[in-house]
Backbone as a chain_set.jsonl record, in Angstrom:
{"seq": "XXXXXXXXXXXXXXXXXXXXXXXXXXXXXXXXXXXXXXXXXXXXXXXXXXXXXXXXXXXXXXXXXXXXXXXXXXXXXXXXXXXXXXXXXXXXXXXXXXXXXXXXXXXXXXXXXXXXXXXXXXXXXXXXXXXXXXXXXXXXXXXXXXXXXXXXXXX", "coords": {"N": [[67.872, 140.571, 80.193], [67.811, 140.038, 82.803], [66.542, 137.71, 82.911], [69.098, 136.6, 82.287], [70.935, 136.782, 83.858], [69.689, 135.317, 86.08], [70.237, 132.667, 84.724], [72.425, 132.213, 84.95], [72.997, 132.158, 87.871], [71.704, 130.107, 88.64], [73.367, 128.081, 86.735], [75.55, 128.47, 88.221], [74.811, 127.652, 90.992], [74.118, 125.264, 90.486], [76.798, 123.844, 89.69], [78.475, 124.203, 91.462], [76.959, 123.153, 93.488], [77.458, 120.032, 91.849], [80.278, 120.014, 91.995], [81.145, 120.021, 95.254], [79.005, 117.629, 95.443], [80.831, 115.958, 93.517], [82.885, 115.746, 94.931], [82.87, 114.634, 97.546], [81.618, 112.238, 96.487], [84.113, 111.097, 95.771], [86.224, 111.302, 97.47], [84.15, 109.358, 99.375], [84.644, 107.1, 97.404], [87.6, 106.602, 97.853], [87.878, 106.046, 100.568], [86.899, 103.604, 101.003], [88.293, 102.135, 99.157], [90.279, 102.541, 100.626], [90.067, 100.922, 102.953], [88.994, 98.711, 102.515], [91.298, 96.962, 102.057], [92.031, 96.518, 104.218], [90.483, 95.041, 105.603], [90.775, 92.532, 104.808], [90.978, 88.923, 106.277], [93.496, 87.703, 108.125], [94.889, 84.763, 108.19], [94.848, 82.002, 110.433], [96.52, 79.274, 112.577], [93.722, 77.593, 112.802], [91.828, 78.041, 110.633], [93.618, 76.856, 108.779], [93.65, 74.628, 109.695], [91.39, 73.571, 108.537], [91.574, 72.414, 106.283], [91.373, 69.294, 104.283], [92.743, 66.05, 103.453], [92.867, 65.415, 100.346], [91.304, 67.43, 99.1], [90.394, 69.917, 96.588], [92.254, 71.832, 94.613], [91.251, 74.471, 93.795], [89.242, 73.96, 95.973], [90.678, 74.694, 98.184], [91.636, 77.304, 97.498], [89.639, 78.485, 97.598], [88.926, 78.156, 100.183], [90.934, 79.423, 101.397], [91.452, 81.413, 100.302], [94.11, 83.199, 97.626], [97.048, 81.463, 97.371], [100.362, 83.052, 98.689], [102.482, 82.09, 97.164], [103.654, 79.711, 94.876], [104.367, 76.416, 93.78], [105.172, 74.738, 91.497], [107.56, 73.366, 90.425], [107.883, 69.585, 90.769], [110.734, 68.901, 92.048], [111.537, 71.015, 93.044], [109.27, 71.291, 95.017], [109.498, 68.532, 96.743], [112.107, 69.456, 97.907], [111.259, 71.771, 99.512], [109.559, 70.208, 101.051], [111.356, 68.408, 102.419], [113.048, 70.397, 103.701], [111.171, 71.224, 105.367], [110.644, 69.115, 107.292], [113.154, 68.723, 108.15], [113.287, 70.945, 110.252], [111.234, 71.298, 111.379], [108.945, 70.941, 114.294], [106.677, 69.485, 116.758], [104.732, 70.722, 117.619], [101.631, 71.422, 117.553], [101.022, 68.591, 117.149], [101.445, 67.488, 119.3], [99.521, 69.076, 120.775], [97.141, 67.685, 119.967], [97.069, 64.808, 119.622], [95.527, 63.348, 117.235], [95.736, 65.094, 115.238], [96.959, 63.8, 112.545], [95.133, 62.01, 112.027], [92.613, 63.512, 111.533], [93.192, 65.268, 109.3], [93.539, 63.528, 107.335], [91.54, 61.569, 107.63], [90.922, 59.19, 107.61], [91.149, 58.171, 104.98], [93.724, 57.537, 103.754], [96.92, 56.433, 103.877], [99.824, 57.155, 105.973], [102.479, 55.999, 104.962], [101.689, 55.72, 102.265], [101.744, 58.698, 101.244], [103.821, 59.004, 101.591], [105.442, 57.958, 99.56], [104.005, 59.157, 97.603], [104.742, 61.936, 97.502], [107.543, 61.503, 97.477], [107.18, 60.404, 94.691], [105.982, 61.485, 92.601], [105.496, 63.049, 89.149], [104.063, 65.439, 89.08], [103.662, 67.274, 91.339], [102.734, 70.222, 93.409], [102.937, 73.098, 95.618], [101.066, 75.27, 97.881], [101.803, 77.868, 99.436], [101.351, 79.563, 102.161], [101.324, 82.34, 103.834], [100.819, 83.324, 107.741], [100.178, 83.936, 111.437], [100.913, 82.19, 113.937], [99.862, 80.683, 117.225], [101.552, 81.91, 118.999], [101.538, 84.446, 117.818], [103.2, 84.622, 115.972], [105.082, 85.368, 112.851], [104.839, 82.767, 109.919], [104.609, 80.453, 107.717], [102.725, 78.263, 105.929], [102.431, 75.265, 104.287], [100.911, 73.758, 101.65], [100.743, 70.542, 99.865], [100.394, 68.973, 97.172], [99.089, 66.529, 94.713], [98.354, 65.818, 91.609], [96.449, 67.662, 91.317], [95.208, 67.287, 93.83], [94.916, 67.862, 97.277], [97.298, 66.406, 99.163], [99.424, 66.578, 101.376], [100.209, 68.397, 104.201], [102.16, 71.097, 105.777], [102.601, 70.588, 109.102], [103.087, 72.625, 111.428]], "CA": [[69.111, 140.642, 80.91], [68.025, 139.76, 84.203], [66.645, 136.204, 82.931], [70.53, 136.191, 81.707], [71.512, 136.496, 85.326], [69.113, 133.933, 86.312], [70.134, 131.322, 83.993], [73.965, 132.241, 85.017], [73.148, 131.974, 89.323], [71.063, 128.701, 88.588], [74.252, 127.389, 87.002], [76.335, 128.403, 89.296], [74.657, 126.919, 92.023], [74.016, 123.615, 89.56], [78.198, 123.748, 89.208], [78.553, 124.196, 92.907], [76.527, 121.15, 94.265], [78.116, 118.924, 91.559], [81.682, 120.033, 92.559], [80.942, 119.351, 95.948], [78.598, 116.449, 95.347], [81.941, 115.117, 93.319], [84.259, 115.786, 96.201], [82.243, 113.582, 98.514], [81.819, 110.963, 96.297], [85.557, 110.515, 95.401], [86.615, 110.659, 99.044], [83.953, 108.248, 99.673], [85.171, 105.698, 97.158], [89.149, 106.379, 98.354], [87.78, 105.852, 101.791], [86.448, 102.491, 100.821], [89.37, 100.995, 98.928], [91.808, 102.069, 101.536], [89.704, 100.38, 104.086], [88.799, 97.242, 102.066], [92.163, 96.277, 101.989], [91.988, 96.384, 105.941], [89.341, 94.353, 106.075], [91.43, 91.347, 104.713], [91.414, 88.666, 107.875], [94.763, 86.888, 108.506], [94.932, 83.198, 107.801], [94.952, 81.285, 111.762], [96.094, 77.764, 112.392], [92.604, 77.089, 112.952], [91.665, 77.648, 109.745], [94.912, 76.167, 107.908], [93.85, 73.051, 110.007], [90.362, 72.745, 107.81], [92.583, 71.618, 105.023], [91.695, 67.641, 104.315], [93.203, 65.121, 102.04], [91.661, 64.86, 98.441], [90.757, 68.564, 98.514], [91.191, 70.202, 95.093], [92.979, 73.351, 94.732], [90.162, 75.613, 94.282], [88.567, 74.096, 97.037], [91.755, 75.388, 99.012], [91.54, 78.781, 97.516], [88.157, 79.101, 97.996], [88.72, 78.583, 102.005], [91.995, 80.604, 102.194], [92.234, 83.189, 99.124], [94.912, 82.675, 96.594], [98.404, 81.492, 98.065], [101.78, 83.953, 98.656], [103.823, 81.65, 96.551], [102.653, 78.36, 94.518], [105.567, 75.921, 93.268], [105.134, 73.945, 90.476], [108.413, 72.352, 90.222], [108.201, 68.646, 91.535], [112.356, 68.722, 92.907], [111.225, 72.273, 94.297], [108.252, 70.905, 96.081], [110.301, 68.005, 97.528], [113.295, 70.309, 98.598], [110.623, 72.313, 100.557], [108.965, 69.033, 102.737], [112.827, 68.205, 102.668], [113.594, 71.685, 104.466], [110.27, 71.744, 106.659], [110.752, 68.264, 107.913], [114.018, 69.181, 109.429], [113.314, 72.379, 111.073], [110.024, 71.032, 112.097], [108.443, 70.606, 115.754], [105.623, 68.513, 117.106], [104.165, 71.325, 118.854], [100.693, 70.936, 116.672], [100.679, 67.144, 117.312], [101.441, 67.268, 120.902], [98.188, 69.964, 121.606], [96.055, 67.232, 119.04], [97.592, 63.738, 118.438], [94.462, 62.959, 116.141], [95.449, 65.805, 114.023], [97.045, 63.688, 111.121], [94.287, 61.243, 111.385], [91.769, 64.529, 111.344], [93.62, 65.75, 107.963], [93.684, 62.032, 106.518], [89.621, 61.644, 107.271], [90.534, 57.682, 107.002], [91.418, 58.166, 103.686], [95.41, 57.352, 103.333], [97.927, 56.034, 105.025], [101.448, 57.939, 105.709], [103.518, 55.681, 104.06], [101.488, 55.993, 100.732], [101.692, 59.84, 100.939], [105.433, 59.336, 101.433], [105.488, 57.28, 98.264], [103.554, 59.889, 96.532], [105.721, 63.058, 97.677], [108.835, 61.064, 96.779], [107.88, 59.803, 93.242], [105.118, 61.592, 92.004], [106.035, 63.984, 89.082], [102.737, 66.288, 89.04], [103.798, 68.074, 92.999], [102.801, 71.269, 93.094], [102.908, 73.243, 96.453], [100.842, 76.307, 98.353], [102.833, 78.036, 100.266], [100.098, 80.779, 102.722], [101.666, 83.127, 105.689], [99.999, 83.176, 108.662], [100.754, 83.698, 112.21], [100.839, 80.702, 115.155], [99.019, 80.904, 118.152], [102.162, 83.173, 119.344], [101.384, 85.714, 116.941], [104.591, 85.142, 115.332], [104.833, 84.957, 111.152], [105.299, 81.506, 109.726], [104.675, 79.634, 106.739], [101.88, 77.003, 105.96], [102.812, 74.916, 103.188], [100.185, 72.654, 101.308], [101.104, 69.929, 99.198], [98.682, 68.604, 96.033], [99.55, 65.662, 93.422], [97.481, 65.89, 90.671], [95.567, 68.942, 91.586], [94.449, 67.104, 95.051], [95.622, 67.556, 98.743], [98.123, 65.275, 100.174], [100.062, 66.935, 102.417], [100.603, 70.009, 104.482], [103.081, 71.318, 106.782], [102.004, 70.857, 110.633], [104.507, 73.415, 112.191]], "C": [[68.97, 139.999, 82.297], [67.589, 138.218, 83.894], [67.844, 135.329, 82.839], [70.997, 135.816, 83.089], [71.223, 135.35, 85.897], [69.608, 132.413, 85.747], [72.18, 130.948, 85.066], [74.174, 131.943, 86.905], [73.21, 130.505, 89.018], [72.572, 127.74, 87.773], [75.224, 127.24, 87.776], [76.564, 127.595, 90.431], [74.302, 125.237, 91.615], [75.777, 123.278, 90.094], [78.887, 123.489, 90.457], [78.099, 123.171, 93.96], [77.321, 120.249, 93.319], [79.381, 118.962, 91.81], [81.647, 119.499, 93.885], [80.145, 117.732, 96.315], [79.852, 115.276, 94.77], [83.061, 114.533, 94.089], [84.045, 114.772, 96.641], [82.169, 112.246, 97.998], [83.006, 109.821, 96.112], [85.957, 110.258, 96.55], [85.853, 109.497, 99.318], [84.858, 106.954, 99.438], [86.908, 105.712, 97.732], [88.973, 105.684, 99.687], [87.998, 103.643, 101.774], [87.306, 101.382, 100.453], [90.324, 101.041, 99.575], [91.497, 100.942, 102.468], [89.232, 98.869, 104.033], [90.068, 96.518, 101.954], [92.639, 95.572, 103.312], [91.222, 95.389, 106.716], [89.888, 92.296, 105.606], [92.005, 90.336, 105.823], [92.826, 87.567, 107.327], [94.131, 85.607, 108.568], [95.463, 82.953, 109.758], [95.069, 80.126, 111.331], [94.824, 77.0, 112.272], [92.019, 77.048, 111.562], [92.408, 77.092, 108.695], [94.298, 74.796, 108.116], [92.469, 72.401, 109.391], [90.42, 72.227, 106.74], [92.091, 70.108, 104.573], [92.105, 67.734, 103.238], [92.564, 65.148, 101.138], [91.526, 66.009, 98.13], [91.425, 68.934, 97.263], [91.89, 71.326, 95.505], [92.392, 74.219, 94.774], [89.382, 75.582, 95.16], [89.647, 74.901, 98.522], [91.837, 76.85, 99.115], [90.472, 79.281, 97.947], [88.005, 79.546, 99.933], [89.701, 79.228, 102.347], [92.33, 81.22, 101.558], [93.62, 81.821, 98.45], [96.096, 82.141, 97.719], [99.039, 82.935, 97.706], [102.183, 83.181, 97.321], [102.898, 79.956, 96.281], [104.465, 77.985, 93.537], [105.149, 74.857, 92.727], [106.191, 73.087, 89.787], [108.239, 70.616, 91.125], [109.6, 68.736, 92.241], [111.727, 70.097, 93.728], [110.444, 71.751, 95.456], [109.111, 70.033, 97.135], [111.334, 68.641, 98.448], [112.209, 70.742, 99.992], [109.933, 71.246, 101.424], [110.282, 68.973, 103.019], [113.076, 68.892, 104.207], [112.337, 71.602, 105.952], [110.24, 70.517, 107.245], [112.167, 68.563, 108.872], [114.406, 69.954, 109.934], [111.87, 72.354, 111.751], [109.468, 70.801, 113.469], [106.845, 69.633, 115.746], [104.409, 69.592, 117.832], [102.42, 71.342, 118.348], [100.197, 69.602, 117.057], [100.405, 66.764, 118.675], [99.972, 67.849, 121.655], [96.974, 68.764, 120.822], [96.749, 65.774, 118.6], [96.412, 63.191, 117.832], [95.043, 63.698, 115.59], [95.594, 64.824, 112.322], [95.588, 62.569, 110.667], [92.767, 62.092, 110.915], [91.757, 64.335, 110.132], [93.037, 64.469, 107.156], [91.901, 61.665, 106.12], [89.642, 60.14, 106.961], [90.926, 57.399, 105.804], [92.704, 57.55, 102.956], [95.81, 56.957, 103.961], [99.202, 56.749, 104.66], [102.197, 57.434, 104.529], [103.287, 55.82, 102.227], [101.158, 57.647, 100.383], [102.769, 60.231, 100.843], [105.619, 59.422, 100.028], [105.176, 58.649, 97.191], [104.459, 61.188, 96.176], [107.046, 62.394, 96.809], [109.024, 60.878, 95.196], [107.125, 60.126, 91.83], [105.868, 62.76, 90.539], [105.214, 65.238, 88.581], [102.78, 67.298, 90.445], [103.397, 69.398, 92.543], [102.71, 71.839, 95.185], [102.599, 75.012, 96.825], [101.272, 76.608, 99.186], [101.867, 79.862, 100.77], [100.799, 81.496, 104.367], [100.683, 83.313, 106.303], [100.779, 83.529, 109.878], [100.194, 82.853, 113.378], [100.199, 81.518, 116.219], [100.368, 82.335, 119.295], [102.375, 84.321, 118.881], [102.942, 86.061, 116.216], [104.319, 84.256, 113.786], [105.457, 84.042, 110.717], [104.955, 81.126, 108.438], [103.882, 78.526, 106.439], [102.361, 76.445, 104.582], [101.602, 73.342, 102.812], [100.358, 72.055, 99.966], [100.374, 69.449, 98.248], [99.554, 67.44, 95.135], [98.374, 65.671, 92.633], [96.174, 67.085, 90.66], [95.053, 68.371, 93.101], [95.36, 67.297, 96.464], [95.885, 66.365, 99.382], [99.064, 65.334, 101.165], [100.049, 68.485, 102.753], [101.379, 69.973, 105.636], [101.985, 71.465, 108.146], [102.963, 71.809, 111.286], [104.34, 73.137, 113.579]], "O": [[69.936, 139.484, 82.86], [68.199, 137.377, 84.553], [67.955, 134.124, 83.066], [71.387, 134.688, 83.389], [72.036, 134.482, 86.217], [69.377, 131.319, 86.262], [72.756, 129.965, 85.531], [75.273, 131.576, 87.32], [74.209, 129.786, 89.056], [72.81, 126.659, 88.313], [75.761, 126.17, 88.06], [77.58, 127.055, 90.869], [74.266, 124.276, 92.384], [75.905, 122.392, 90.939], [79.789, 122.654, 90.534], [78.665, 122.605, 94.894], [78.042, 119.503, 93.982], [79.867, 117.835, 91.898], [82.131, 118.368, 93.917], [80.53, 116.913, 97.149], [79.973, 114.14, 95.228], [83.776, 113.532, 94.04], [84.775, 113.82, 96.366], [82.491, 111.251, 98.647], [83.054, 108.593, 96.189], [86.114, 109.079, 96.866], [86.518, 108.485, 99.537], [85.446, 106.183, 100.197], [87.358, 104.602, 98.017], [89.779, 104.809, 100.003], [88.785, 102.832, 102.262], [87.332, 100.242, 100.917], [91.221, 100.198, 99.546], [92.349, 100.116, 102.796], [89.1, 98.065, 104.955], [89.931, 95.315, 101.731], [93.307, 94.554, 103.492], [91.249, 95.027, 107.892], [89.428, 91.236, 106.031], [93.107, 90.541, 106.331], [92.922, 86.883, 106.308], [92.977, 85.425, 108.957], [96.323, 83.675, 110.263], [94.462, 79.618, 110.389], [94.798, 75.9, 111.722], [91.66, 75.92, 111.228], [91.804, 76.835, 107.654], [94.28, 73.928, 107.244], [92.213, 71.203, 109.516], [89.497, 71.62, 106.198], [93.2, 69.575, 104.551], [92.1, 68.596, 102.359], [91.393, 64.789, 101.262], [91.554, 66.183, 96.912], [92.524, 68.556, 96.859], [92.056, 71.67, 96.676], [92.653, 75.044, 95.649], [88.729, 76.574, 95.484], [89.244, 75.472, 99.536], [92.006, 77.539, 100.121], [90.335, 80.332, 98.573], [87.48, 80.43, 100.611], [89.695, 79.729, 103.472], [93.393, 81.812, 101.741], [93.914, 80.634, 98.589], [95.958, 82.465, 98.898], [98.615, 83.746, 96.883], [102.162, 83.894, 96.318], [102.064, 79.334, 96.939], [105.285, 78.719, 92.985], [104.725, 73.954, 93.448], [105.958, 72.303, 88.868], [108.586, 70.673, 92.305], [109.388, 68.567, 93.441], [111.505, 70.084, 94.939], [110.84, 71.754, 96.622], [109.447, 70.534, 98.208], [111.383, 68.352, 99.644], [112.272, 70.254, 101.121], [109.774, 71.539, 102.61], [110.538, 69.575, 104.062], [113.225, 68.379, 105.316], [112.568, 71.84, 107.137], [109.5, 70.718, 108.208], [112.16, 68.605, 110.102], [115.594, 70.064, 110.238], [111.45, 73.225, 112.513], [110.071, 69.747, 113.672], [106.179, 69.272, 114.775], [103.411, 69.213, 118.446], [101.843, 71.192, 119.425], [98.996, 69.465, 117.287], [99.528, 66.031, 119.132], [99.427, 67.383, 122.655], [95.811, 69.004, 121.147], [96.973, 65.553, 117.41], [96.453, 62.005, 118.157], [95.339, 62.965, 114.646], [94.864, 64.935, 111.337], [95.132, 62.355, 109.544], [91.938, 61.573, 110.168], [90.925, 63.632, 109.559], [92.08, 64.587, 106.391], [91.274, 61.549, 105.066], [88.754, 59.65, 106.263], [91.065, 56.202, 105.55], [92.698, 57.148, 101.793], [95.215, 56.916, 105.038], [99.627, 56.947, 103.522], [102.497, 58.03, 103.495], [104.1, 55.945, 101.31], [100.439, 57.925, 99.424], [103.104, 61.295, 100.322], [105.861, 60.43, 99.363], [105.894, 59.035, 96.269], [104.841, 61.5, 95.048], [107.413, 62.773, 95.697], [110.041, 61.001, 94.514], [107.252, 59.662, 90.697], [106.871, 63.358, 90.928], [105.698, 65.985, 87.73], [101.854, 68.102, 90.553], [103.663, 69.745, 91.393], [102.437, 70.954, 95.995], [103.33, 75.914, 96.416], [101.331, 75.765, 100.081], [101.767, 80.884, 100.091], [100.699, 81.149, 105.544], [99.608, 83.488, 105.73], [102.001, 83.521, 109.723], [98.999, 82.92, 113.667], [100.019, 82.735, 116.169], [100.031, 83.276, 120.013], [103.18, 85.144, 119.317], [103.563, 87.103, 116.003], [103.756, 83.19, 113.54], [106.673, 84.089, 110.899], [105.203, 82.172, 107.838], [104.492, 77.508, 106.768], [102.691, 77.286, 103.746], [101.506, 72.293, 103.449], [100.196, 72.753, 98.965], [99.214, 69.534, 98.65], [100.755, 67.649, 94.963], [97.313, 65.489, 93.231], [95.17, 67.114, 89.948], [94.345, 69.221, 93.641], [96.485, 66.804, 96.542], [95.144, 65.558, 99.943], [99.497, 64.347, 101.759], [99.937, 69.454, 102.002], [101.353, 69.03, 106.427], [100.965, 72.148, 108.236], [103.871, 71.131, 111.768], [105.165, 73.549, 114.395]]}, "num_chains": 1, "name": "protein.A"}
């Protein structure tokens, strides 16, 4: 009888650390995935602007995570340079006039990236929020023909 007792503390106190040993571990992991989501850094012009020409698409994701929003219509894509060309500013160009020849890397010339935007019918377009050096939320938009980078919005 009394080994009965024994067997019946010893689980007790078995039943008692793994309840608490369970507690702790579950809070841990809750802790972890609330806080990993926290840990996600915000997209900066600075890194929008390591973008070049030619890149593929997974080399894009790879340096800024998936896009918000990806458009696979060619007329869509167009509409959107359409729209961000005339609501656009210089303010980008003015702090950096190298930037487009940065992006370009020598590689292109404008007018044959016009050409391409205008007539290509493979456009597809990443479209990544971010906020500007005034900490206000904006819109990066990067352009691809054939899976490669050929344009992106300078805001």
């Amino acid at each position: 009888m009394k080994e009965n007792l024994t067997i019946r503390k010893t689980k007790k106190v078995w039943i008692h650390t793994l309840n608490r040993t369970s507690i702790v571990f579950v809070i841990a992991v809750l802790l972890f995935l609330a806080f990993s989501g926290c840990a996600k850094t915000e997209l900066t012009e600075k890194k929008l602007l390591l973008i070049k020409y030619g890149m593929t698409e997974k080399q894009v994701k790879s340096n800024l995570g998936n896009p918000q929003k990806i458009v696979t219509d060619s007329v869509e894509v167009r509409k959107l340079d359409q729209d961000f060309s005339e609501h656009s500013s210089d303010r980008l160009i003015g702090k950096d006039p190298d930037l487009f020849t940065k992006f370009l890397d020598g590689k292109q010339e404008l007018k044959k990236i016009d050409k391409k935007l205008e007539n290509s019918s493979s456009l597809t377009a990443y479209q990544y929020p971010y906020k500007n050096e005034f900490e206000e939320e904006a819109i990066w938009t990067i352009y691809f023909d054939k899976n490669r980078v050929i344009w992106m919005s300078f805001p």
